[in-house]
Structure formats: structure tokens, C-alpha cells
N, C-alpha and C positions, 0 to 999 in steps of 0.2 A: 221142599227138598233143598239142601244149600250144596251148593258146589265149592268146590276148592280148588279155590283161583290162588294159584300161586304167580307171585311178581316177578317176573323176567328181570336179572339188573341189565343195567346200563351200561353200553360197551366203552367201559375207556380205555382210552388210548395209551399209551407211555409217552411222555413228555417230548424226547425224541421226535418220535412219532407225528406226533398232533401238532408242531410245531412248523414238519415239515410241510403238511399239509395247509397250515394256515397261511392267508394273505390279507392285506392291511386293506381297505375301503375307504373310499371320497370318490367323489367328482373327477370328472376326465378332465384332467389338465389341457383342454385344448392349445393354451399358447405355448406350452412346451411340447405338443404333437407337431404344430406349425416349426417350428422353431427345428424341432429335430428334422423332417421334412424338407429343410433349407440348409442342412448344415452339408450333410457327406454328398449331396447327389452336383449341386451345383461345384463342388471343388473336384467333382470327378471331370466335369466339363471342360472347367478352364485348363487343368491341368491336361487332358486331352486334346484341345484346341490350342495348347500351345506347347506339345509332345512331349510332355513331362510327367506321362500315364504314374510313373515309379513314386513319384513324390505326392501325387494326384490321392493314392493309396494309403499314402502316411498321412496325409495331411485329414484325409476321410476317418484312419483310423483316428486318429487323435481327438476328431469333432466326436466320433463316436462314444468316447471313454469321457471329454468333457459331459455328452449327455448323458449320461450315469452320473454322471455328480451335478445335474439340472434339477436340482430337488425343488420342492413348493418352496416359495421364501420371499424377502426382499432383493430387489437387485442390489444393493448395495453388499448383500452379505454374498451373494454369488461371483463378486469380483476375486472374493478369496477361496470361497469353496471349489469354483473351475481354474481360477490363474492360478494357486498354489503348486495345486496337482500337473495343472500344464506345463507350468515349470521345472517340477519334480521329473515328468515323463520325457521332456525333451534332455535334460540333462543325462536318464539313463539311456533315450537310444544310443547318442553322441558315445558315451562308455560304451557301451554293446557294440556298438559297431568296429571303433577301434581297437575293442579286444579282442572281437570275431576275427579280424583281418590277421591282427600281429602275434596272437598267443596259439600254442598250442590247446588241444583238448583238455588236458590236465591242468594246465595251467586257466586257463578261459575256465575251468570250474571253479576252481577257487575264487577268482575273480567274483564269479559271480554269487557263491557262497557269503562272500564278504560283502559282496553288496545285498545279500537276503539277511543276516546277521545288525546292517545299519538300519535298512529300512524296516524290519520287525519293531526293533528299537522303538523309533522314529515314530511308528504308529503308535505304538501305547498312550503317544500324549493326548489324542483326540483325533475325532473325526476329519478334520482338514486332514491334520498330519498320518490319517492313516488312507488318504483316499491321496495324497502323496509318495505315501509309500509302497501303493499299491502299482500307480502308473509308471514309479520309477521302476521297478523289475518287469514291469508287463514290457515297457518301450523294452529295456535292455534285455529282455530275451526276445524282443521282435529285430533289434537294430544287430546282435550276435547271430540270428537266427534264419535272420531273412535275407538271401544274396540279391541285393536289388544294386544298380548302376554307379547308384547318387553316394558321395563321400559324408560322413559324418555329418558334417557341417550343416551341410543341407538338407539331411533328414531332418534332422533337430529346428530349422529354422520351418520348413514344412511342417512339422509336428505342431510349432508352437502358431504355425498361421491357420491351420484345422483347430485348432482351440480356441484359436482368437477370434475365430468369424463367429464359433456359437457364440462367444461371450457378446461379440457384438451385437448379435442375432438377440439376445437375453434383454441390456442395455437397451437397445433401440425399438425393440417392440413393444406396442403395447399391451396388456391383459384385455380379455374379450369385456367388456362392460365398465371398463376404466378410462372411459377416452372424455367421460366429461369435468376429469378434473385434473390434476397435474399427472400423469398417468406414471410414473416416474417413481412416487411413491405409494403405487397402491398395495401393494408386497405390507411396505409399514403400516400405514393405515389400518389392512386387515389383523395383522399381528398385534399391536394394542389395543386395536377394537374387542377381540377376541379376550383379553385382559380385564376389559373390565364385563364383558359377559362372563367370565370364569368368575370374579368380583360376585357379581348375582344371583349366580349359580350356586357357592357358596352360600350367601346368606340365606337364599330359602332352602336349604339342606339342612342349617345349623336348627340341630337338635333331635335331628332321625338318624338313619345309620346309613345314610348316603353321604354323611359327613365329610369323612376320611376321604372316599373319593374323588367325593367334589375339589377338598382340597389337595389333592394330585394333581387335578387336571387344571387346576390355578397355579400351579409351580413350573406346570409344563407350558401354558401357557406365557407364562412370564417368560419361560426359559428360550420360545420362541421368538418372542418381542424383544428380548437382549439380542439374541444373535442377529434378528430383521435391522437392528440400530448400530449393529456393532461393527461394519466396516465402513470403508471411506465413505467420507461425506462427498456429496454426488456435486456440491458446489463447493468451489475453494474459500474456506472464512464460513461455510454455513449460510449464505448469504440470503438463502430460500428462506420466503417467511414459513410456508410449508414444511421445510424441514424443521426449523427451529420450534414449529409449534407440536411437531410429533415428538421430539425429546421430552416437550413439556410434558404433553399427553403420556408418555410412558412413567416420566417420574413421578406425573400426580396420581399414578395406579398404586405407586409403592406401599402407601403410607391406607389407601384404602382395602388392601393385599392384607394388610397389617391389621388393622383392625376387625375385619371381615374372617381372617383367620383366630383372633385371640374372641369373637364372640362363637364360632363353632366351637374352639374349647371350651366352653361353660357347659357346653351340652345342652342348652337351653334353645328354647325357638325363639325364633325374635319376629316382630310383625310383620305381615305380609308385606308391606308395602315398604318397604326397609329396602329392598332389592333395585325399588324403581329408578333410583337417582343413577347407579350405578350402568345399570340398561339405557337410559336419556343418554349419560354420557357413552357407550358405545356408540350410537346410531350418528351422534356429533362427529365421533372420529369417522365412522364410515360414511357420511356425507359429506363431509370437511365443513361444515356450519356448527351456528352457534349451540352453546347449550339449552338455552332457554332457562324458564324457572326449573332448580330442582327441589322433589320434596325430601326436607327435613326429617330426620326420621327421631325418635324420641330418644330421648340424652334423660335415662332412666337407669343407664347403668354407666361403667368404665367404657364398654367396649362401644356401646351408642352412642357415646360423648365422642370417644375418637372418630369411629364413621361419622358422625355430623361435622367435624372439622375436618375431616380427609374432604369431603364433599364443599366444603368451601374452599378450601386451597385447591382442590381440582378444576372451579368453579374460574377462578382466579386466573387458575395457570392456561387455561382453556381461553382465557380472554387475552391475554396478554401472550402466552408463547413464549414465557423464560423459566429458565429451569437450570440446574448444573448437570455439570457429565454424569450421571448416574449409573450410565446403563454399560459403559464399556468391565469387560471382564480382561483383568490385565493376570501376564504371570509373568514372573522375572525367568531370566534366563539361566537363572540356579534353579529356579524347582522344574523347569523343562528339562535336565538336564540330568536333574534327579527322578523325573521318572522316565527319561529313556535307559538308565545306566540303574536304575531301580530293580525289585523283585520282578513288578511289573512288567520293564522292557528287556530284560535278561530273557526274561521265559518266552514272549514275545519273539523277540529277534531271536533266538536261540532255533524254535521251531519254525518260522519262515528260513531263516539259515538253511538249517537242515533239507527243508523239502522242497525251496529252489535251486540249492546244489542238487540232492539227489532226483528231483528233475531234469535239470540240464543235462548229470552224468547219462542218467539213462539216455535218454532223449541222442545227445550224442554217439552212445554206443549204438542204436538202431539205426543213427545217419551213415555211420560208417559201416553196418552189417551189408553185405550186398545181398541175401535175400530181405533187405527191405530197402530196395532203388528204388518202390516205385513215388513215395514221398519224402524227398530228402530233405525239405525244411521241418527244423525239427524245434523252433521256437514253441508250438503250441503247448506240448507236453510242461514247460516248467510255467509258462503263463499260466496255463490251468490249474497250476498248484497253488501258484499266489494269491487265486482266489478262494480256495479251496482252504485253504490256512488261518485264511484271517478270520479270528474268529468275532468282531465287531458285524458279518455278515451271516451271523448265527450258526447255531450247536454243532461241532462237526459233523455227526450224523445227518443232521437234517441237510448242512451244505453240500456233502457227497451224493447221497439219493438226489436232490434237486439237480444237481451236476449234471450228474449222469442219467435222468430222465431228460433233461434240456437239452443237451446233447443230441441225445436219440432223436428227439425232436425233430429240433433244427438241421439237425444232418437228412434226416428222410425227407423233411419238407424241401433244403436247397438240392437233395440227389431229385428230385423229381421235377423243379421248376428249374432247374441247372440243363433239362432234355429239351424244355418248348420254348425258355426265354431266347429270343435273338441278341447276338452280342457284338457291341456292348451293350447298345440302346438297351437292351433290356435287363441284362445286369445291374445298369446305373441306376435304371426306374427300380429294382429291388431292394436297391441299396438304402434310396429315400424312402420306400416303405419303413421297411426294417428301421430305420432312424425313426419316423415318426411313432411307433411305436412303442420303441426304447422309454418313456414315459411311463404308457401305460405299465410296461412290463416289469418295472423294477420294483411293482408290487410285490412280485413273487419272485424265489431266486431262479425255481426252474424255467418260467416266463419270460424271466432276463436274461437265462442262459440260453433258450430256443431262440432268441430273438437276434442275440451276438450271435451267436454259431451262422445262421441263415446269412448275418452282415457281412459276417468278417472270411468268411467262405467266396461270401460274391466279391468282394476286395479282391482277395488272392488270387478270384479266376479273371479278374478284371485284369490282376498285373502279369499275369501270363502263366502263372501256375495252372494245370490241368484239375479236374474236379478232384475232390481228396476227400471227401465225405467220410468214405468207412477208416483211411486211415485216422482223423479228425476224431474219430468214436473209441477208436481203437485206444489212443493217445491219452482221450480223456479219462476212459478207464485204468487204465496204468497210473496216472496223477492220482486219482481216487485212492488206489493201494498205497501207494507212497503217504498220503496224509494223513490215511488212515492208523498206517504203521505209526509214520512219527508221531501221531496227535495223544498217541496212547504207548508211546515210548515213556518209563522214570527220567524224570529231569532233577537237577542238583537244585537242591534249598526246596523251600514250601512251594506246592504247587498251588493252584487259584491266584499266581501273584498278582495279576488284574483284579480280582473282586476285594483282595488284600488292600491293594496300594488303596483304592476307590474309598474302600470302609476307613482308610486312613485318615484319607484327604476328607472324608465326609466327619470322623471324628475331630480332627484338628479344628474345623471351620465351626461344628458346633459348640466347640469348647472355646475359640474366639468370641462368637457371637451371645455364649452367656455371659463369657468376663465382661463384655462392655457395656452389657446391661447391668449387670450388678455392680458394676462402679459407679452406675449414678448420671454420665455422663449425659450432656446434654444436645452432644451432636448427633442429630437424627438422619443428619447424610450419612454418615458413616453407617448407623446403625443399621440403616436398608440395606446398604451395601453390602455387609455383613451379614444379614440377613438370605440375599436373595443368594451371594454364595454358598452358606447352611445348606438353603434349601437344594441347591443348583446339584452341589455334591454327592446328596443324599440321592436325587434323580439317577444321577449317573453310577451310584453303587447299587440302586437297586435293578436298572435296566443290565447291568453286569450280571448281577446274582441271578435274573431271572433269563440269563442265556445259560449259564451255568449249571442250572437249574434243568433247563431240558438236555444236555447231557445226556451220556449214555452212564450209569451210575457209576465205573471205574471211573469216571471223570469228575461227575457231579457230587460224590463224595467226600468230595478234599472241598468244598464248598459249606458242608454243613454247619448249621448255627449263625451263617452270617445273617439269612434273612429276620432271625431275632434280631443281632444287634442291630442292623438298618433301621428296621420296626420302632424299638428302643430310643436311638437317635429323632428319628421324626418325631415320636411322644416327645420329647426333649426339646425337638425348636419349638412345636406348637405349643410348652408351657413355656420356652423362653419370651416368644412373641406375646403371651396373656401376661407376664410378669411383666415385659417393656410397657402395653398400653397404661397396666394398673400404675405402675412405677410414675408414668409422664398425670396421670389423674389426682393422684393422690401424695405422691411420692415416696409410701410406704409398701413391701409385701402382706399380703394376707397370713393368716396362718396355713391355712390350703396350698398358698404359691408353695409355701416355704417344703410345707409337708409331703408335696408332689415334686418337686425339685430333689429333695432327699431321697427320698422313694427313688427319683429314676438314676441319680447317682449311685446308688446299692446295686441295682440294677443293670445299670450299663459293665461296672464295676465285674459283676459276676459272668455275664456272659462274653466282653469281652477277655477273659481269663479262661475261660471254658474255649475261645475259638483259638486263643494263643494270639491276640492283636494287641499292639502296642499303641492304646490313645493317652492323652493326655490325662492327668488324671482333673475333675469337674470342680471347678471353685464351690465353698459352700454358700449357702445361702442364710437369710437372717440378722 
């Protein structure tokens, strides 16, 4: 007898949706739990102990907002990631404060209209500059919003010493299992260590259909290894032989990047034991020792002959520890300038503008309603928008729901521990919870948002504000309308300007990096260089398109076709890199290079015409 089993499908989600719901996985960052555990609880002290509870507040909040920008990394590149921002933030309380005191309502909107209008801007250029322009309007609707004692000055000087202790905190500690060697650089260590495992990882992929991916997660990894190199050097002149030998270690990945990618394009598999040299040299960088012997792998093709010479210069550089500046990623101060005043930063700033002004307006009309006395600081309202906006912290849909579930949260969690905690002593112990957490929690936004609400709740009851939980929820709700409204407001010129400028900057860089290989050219610093921006570009248009992407479809719409041409461009460097290796071997194209280069030229050609983008147009080949 047969039955008739019908197949249930598969509940998906909408992109939205499943977006909101996901969160990123690793390991508990314990030294950044310690770290946050040390930052707000001991400045509530000292400022306590020497009656300066009001600045005690700022100075908390600010370590707070630094630990939101405590990301995994190198310390060197956290000098810029937190001091940027910290600078950015103290600058707007100072403004906020002083326009809070001497302007009217109306006037104090504009004000800060004009500073949500700069900072939108501002971010478009990248993550520092948008986690700067985030702390700039959060301070200045805290320093306009919050009536505390202390004159400008000294908020802003507080603000920037709560910032300065994490970075201290950051700087002076060590990682838990890093203390048997210069602990200083173990951030870089892991980040080009991981380089040449993506290297590995690659070559036993090349020729299955894990390929493609493999080589993602080697571009990302490179792109972590650049930034882990890419701020000051921790001694003046470099003087560390350690340091100098992790430059080396990063630029002799380049060229093994290089080759390891131009043999996954053949599509062919290469020996098993091809990978191992690659893996040897990880474990050197992650012990700080030698390399030992590496195996040779066979010089039967273009792309083996180059890994067998990556692998000797690596061999090289690994003994020695010289290298050139490879790894910094520079932009002149025109094309910054060009993309805050670009598609990109117009639309940007345009809609933080909008929804930190009508923020503040509201938020002000309810301070001044008398059936709403009974919380009259009314900063929270345009803060929560500034988070709520930016859209580098995912799809508006998904940031509003996460918002306003985090909220809820955190508000019911501090209305309940706000009835048994003893104060302050028991406030301040909340405070350092709530920070040490702040780590774990910026996995998720609602996680991050339960976790602020619960801190920055116990702040304000700290500085003598009464409990404000349900107003707090109330507030947040309202900001949610407001971004919602504007985020799906018509804006003037093409909308997507962010996924726009990105396919831009990622066409420009590819269309560099073929011209200077089909000139023949024999500088291969330059070439990597060239290279790893291609590739750098491409990352950053396609983590655009794929925020874009989960959108609510009014939005995600104006978006379409771009993930072909990203697609396109990546086929593009990966034959530009197999034409570099064959080029430096032979010093001729194949017919295949030639024929696959024309091909993706047709190609780029048609669908960037289809999306309306303006790239270069592709040197020929031949």
C-alpha cells in the first residue's frame, strides 16, 4: 500500500526578518569583559570620592560608548577606532552644551539638524568616521539635553578622560594566553597568522566549489591584517624587532594571496600537500619562531612556480624582518571629501539630518508639555535615532524591531533591579556588570540595546534623575516612528547612494589594477597594492549590497542588479591576478586570459548599463 507523503516546504523568512534575528559567533572575548568591567565602575568611584558624581556620569558614559567601538583587533588599530570617536564625542557634548544653555528651542533644532546633516556626511567615509559620527550627535544631544552642574569644558574634558582610561585599559592589558611573548602585539600576530591559514585554506579548496568562498574569506582576512598594521606604530622609528618582523610577515602573504588565488582560477586541484608551507608559516607567526624547513610544492604550472617563490621570499622575510610599507591603506583628502559631499554622503547626512532634528524637535515639544513633567530630560529621544539611522548597523527594519525589543528589555530588567539594588553601591556594581557585558552584547543589536538601556538608566539614577524606565520605552518608541517615516521618505537623485558610490570605488580600483598589469610593469609593490585595494573595495560593496539586500523591498529595490555587477568585478580581479602570475612566468597572455578578459569586459559593460553606474570603461587585452 503506498502512502502519499507530501513535503512540507521550508519556512523562510524575508530577508528583513532573518536578518533581525541573526547574530555573529566566536569565543567570549574575556579581555575586553575585564576591560569593560574596569572602565565605568571605577570612574563612578573616583568621581564620587572626590564629589564630582555629574562628570563621574560623563565620564562613565563615554567609557561606555568607547566600549562599543572595543572591537576584536590589534591595539594599535584601536588607538583610532576609540580615540577618533572619543574625540568626535567630546567635541559634540562641548557644542550641545553650549547651544543647550544660549539658544532657544528652535533655534537649538537647527543647530543640531546641522550637525546630523555633517555627521551623516561624515560617516559615509567608513567605519572609524561613522562610529565618529555616531558619538558626535549621541554626546551633543546628551550635553543639550542633560542639565548637569559642570560648564562645557569640563564635560568634554570628562568625556574624553572616560574614553581614555578604556583605551588605556585596551593598551596596557594583556590577552588571556598572550603573556609569553611580547603581549603587545598579539592582536597582529593573530591577524596575519590567520592570513596565511586563509592562504591554505584556499589552496585545498582550488578545484571544488568551495573555491569562491575560500577566496572571500582570504580577502577578509587580509582586510583584517591591513587594518591590525594600520595604525601607529607602538614604538617611535619601529624600533621593535617584533614589530618590524610582523610588516614583513604580512607583505610576504601578499604575493602568496597571489598566487594561491590565480591557481583557484584554473579550476583545477593542486596536491594535497601544496597547503602545508603555508600552515608552517602560520604557527611561526602565532608562536613568534622560526619557520623551519618548508615543503616545496611542485613548479608544474604558472601558478606552482609562483607559490614556490612566494614561499621562498616568505622564507626570507621571516628570517630577516624587512619588508616595505605595504600594508597602510592611504586616501587623500579629495576623495574623502568626495565621498562625504558625494551621492553617498548627501543621502547619508540628508537622513540623519532629518531624523536627529525631528528628534530633538519632538523630544523638546514633550519637555516643554506639562502633562509630560514627569521626565523632563529629553536627550534620549534624538540619541536613539542616531542609532536607529545609521544604516552601517543594519537594514532599518531589522534596527527598529531590535531597538524596541532591547528597550523593552532593558527597561524591565533596570525597573526591577532599580526596587532591590542599594544606592549607590549598588548602582555602581550594575554599572560594571552592564560594561563587562557590553562585549559580549554587540553581537546582537537588541543584546547591545538591552544592555545600554540597563547602563545608561543606572547612570542617570546615579546622577540624581529619579527611575524613568517606562518614559525611556516610551521615547524609544517614538524615535522608531520617526526613522521609520524618514528611512522611507523620496530623497533627491538615485537612491542606494552608498551601494552606488562603493560599486564605484570597487570599479575604479579594478579597472586600476588591470591597467597595471597589462602594461607589463615590473613593480610588484605596487601591484599588490593595487591588488589588495581591488580586492578591499569589492568587500566593502558587497557587505553594502548585502545590507541593502535585507531591506524592506521599497527600499531593497533601488538596489537591484548591483549584486551581478559586484559578482562580475570579483570574476574580473580573480582573472586579473591569473593574468599577473602568467604574465611574471612567461611574460605572455594565453589565449583563455585573453578570451576571459574580453568576455568579462562585454559583460561588466552590459550590466553596468542595465544598473545606470558610471565605471571606467576596461582596457583591452592582447
Amino acid at each position: 500500500m503506498s502512502r502519499d507523503v507530501r513535503r512540507i516546504p521550508a519556512l523562510v523568512l524575508p530577508p528583513w526578518l532573518a536578518h533581525a534575528l541573526r547574530a555573529q559567533r566566536g569565543p567570549v572575548p574575556w579581555s575586553a569583559v575585564v576591560r569593560g568591567a574596569l572602565a565605568g565602575g571605577p570612574l563612578l568611584l573616583a568621581a564620587t570620592a572626590a564629589g564630582r558624581v555629574s562628570l563621574g556620569v560623563v565620564a562613565a558614559i563615554a567609557a561606555m560608548l568607547a566600549g562599543i567601538n572595543d572591537r576584536p583587533g590589534s591595539r594599535r588599530a584601536s588607538v583610532r577606532r576609540v580615540g577618533a570617536p572619543a574625540l568626535a564625542g567630546a567635541a559634540g557634548l562641548f557644542a550641545g552644551t553650549y547651544a543647550g544653555d544660549h539658544l532657544g528651542a528652535v533655534a537649538l533644532t537647527l543647530v543640531l539638524t546641522g550637525l546630523g546633516l555633517l555627521a551623516g556626511g561624515v560617516s559615509a567615509v567608513g567605519p572609524v568616521a561613522s562610529g565618529a559620527g555616531t558619538q558626535l550627535l549621541v554626546a551633543a544631544a546628551i550635553g543639550a539635553g542633560m542639565p548637569l552642574p559642570d560648564a562645557g569644558w569640563q564635560r568634554a574634558l570628562a568625556f574624553l578622560a572616560g574614553a581614555g582610561w578604556l583605551l588605556v585599559l585596551r593598551l596596557a592589558l594583556p590577552t588571556p594566553g598572550a603573556l609569553s611573548g611580547d603581549f603587545r602585539f598579539d592582536g597582529e600576530r593573530a591577524a596575519v597568522a590567520e592570513v596565511y591559514d586563509a592562504v591554505a585554506a584556499l589552496l585545498d579548496a582550488a578545484g571544488t566549489e568551495h573555491a569562491v568562498a575560500r577566496r572571500a574569506a582570504l580577502t577578509a582576512a587580509l582586510d583584517r591584517a591591513q587594518d591590525a598594521l594600520a595604525g601607529p606604530r607602538l614604538r617611535r622609528y619601529a624600533s621593535s624587532s617584533a614589530e618590524r618582523r610582523l610588516h614583513a610577515q604580512y607583505a610576504a602573504a601578499l604575493p602568496l594571496a597571489e598566487a594561491a588565488t590565480a591557481l583557484a582560477w584554473t579550476g583545477e586541484a593542486v596536491p594535497r600537500r601544496t597547503g602545508e608551507g603555508p600552515r608552517r608559516l602560520a604557527a611561526a607567526v602565532r608562536g613568534a619562531t622560526h619557520t623551519g624547513p618548508l615543503p616545496a610544492p611542485s613548479r608544474s604550472a604558472p601558478g606552482l612556480r609562483a607559490l614556490d617563490d612566494a614561499l621562498l621570499y616568505a622564507a626570507d622575510a621571516f628570517d630577516h624582518g624587512r619588508s616595505g610599507d605595504l600594508h597602510t591603506r592611504r586616501r587623500s583628502p579629495g576623495s574623502v571629501l568626495r565621498t562625504v559631499f558625494g551621492a553617498a554622503g548627501r543621502e547619508y547626512g540628508l537622513r540623519v539630518g532629518l531624523c536627529f532634528g525631528a528628534g530633538a524637535a519632538v523630544a523638546q515639544a514633550l519637555h516643554h508639555a506639562h502633562w509630560y513633567g514627569q521626565h523632563p530630560h529629553w536627550y534620549w529621544l534624538p540619541a536613539t535615532a542616531v542609532f536607529l539611522v545609521k544604516p552601517d548597523l543594519g537594514p532599518l527594519v531589522s534596527r527598529v524591531l531590535c531597538r524596541a525589543a532591547g528597550t523593552v528589555l532593558g527597561a524591565l530588567v533596570f525597573a526591577g533591579l532599580a526596587v532591590v539594588l542599594p544606592r549607590p553601591e549598588g548602582l555602581v556594581a550594575l554599572v560594571a556588570v552592564a560594561g563587562a557585558l557590553i562585549p559580549v552584547a554587540t553581537r546582537h543589536f537588541a543584546a547591545q540595546t538591552a544592555v545600554v538601556t540597563v547602563l545608561v538608566l543606572a547612570l542617570v539614577m546615579i546622577g540624581g534623575e529619579p527611575q524613568a524606565s517606562a518614559g525611556r520605552l516610551g521615547e524609544t518608541l517614538l524615535a522608531c516612528v520617526i526613522v521609520l517615516v524618514v528611512g522611507h521618505l523620496p530623497m533627491p537623485g538615485q537612491r542606494a547612494g552608498g551601494v552606488r558610490a562603493r560599486l564605484t570605488a570597487a570599479g575604479g580600483a579594478g579597472h586600476a589594477y588591470l591597467t597595471h598589469v597589462l602594461s607589463g610593469s615590473d613593480d610588484r609593490a605596487t601591484r599588490w597594492t593595487l591588488r589588495r585595494e581591488a580586492y578591499r573595495t569589492l568587500a566593502e560593496a558587497r557587505a553594502a549590497i548585502a545590507l541593502t539586500a535585507a531591506e524592506l523591498p521599497a527600499l531593497a529595490r533601488h538596489a537591484e542588479g548591483a549584486d551581478e555587477v559586484a559578482a562580475t568585478l570579483e570574476r574580473l580581479a580573480d582573472t586579473t591576478t591569473a593574468c599577473a602570475v602568467h604574465l611574471d612566468d612567461t611574460g605572455l597572455l594565453t589565449p583563455h586570459h585573453v578570451e576571459r578578459l574580453t568576455a568579462l569586459r562585454g559583460e561588466l559593460a552590459e550590466r553596468r548599463d542595465r544598473v545606470g553606474l558610471r565605471l571606467p570603461e576596461l582596457p583591452l587585452a592582447g
